[in-house]
C-alpha positions as CSV (number, residue, x, y, z in Angstrom):
1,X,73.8,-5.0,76.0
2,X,73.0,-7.5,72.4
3,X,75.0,-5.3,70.9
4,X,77.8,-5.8,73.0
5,X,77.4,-9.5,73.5
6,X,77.0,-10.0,69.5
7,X,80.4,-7.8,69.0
8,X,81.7,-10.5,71.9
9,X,80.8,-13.4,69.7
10,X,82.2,-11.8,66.4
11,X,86.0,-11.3,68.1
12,X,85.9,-14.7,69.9
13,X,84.9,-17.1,66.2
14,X,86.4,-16.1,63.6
15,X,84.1,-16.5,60.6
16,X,85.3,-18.8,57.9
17,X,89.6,-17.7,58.5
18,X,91.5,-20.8,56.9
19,X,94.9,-19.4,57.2
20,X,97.5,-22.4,57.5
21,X,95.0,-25.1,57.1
22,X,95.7,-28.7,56.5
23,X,93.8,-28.8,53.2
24,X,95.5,-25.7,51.2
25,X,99.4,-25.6,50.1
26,X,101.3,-23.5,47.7
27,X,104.1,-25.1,45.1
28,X,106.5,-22.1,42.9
29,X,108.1,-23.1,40.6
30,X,110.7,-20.4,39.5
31,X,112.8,-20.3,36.2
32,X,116.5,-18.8,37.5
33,X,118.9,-19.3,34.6
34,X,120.7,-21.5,32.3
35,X,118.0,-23.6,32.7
36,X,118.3,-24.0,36.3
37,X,114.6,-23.5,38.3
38,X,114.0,-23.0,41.6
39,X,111.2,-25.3,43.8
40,X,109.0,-24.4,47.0
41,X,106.4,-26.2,48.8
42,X,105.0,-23.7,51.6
43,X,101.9,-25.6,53.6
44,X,101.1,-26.1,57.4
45,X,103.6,-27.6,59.5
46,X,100.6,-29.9,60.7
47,X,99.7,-31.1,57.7
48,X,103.3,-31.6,56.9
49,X,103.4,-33.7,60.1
50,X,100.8,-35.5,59.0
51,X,101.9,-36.9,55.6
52,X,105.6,-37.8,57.4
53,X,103.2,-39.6,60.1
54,X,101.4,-41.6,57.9
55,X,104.4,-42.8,55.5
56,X,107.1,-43.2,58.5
57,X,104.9,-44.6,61.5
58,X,107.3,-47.5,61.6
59,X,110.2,-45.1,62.4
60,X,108.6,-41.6,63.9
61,X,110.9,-38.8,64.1
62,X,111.9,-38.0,67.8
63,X,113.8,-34.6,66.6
64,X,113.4,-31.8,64.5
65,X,116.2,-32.8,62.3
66,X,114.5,-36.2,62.0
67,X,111.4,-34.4,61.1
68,X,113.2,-32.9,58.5
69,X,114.9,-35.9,56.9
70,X,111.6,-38.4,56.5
71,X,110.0,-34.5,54.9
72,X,112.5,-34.5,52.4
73,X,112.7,-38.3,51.8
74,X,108.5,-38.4,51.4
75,X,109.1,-35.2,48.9
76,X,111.3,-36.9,46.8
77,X,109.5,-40.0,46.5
78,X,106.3,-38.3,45.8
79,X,107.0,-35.1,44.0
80,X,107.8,-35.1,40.1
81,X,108.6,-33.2,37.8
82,X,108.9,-35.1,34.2
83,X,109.9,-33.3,30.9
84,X,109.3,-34.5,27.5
85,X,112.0,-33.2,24.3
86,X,110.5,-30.9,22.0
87,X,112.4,-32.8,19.4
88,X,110.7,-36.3,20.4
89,X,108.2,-38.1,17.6
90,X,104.8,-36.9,17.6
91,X,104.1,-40.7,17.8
92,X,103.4,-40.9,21.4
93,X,103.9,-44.4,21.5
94,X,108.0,-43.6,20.8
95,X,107.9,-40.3,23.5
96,X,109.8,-41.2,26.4
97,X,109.2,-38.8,29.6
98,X,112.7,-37.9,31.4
99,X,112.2,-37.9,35.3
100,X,114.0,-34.3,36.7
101,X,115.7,-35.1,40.4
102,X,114.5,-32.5,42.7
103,X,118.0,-32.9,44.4
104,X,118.9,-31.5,48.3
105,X,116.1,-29.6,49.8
106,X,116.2,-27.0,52.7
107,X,113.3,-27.5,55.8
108,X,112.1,-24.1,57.4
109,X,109.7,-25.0,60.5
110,X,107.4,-22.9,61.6
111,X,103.6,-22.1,61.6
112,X,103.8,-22.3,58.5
113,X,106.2,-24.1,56.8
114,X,108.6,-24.5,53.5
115,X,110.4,-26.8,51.8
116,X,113.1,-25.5,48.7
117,X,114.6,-27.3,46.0
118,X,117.1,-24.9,44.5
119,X,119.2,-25.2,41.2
120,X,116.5,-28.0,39.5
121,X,118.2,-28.9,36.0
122,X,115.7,-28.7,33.4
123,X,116.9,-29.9,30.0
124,X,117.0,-26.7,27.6
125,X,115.0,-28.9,24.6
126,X,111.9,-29.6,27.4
127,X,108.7,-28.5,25.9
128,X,106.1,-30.1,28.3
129,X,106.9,-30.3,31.8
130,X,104.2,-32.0,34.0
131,X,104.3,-31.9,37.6
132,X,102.9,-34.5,40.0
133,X,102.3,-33.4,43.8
134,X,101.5,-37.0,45.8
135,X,103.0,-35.5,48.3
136,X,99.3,-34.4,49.8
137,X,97.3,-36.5,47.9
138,X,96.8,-38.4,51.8
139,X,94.9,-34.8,53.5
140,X,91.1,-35.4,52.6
141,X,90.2,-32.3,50.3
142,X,93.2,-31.1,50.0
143,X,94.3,-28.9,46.6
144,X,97.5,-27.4,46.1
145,X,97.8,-23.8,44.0
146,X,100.6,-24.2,41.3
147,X,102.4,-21.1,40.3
148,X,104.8,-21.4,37.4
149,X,107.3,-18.3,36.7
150,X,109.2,-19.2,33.4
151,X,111.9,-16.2,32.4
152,X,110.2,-13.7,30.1
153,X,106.6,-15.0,30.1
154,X,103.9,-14.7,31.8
155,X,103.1,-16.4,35.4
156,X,101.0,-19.4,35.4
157,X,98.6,-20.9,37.9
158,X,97.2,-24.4,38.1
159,X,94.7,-25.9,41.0
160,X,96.4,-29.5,41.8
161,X,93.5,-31.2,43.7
162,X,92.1,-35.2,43.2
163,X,89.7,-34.8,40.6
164,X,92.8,-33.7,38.2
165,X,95.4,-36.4,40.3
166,X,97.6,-33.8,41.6
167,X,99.3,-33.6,37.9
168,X,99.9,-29.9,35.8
169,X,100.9,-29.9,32.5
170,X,102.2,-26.9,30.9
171,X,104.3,-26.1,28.1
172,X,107.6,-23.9,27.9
């Protein structure tokens, strides 16, 4: 009869599952060609819903479609990507960072949902590309895992979280 009961328990609380959570999202970002790369944000809808609540509670969406707009607006004005010219001065006080438009993104809803940026022109001279995700910097303890997939090399991973400000650095 314990045993029974404890087996109970075990199926009825999951131990420790954070699948979908509102403090964990995913960010690719995917060399294509030409120097054209390829952007997605995959994270829960709810904490998604969350960072559109927060930044458009004087105009809350009433529609999916809505939902989708003030998403995209809030990535765009909180997301960048900035490259710097491998032919640029060492001087850093003459370096000048070029902000890269993340252009028209595509909303899929769901449990868990994504956001895509496709066809993102990278200048073919960028050495340093930094990428800045304020997007979530609102969700208490939330990180972000950065995956970067240039043509030809090997993938690279980055942990975005506050004690680094959201901001990855890595060169091409």
């Amino acid at each position: 009869m314990k045993l029974t009961m404890f087996l109970f328990f075990l199926l009825c609380f999951p131990l420790g599952v954070k699948a979908h959570g509102f403090d964990y999202s995913v960010i690719v970002l995917t060399e294509t060609e030409n120097n054209l790369w390829n952007l997605r944000i995959t994270s829960s809808l709810d904490a998604f819903r969350k960072e559109v609540r927060i930044h458009f509670s004087d105009s809350p969406y009433a529609t999916p479609e809505q939902f989708k707009e003030q998403l995209l607006e809030h990535l765009n004005s909180t997301l960048k990507i900035t490259v710097r010219d491998k032919n640029m001065a060492l001087d850093k006080s003459k370096v000048k960072d070029k902000s890269i438009a993340l252009g028209q993104g595509t909303v899929k809803l769901g449990h868990e949902a994504s956001v895509s940026f496709m066809q993102i022109k990278i200048p073919k001279q960028a050495s340093v590309i930094q990428l800045i995700n304020g997007a979530v910097k609102d969700i208490y303890r939330h990180s972000t895992k950065l995956f970067i997939n240039v043509k030809g090399e090997d993938k690279k991973s980055f942990i975005l979280n506050k004690s680094n400000n959201f901001t990855a650095d890595f060169s091409l």
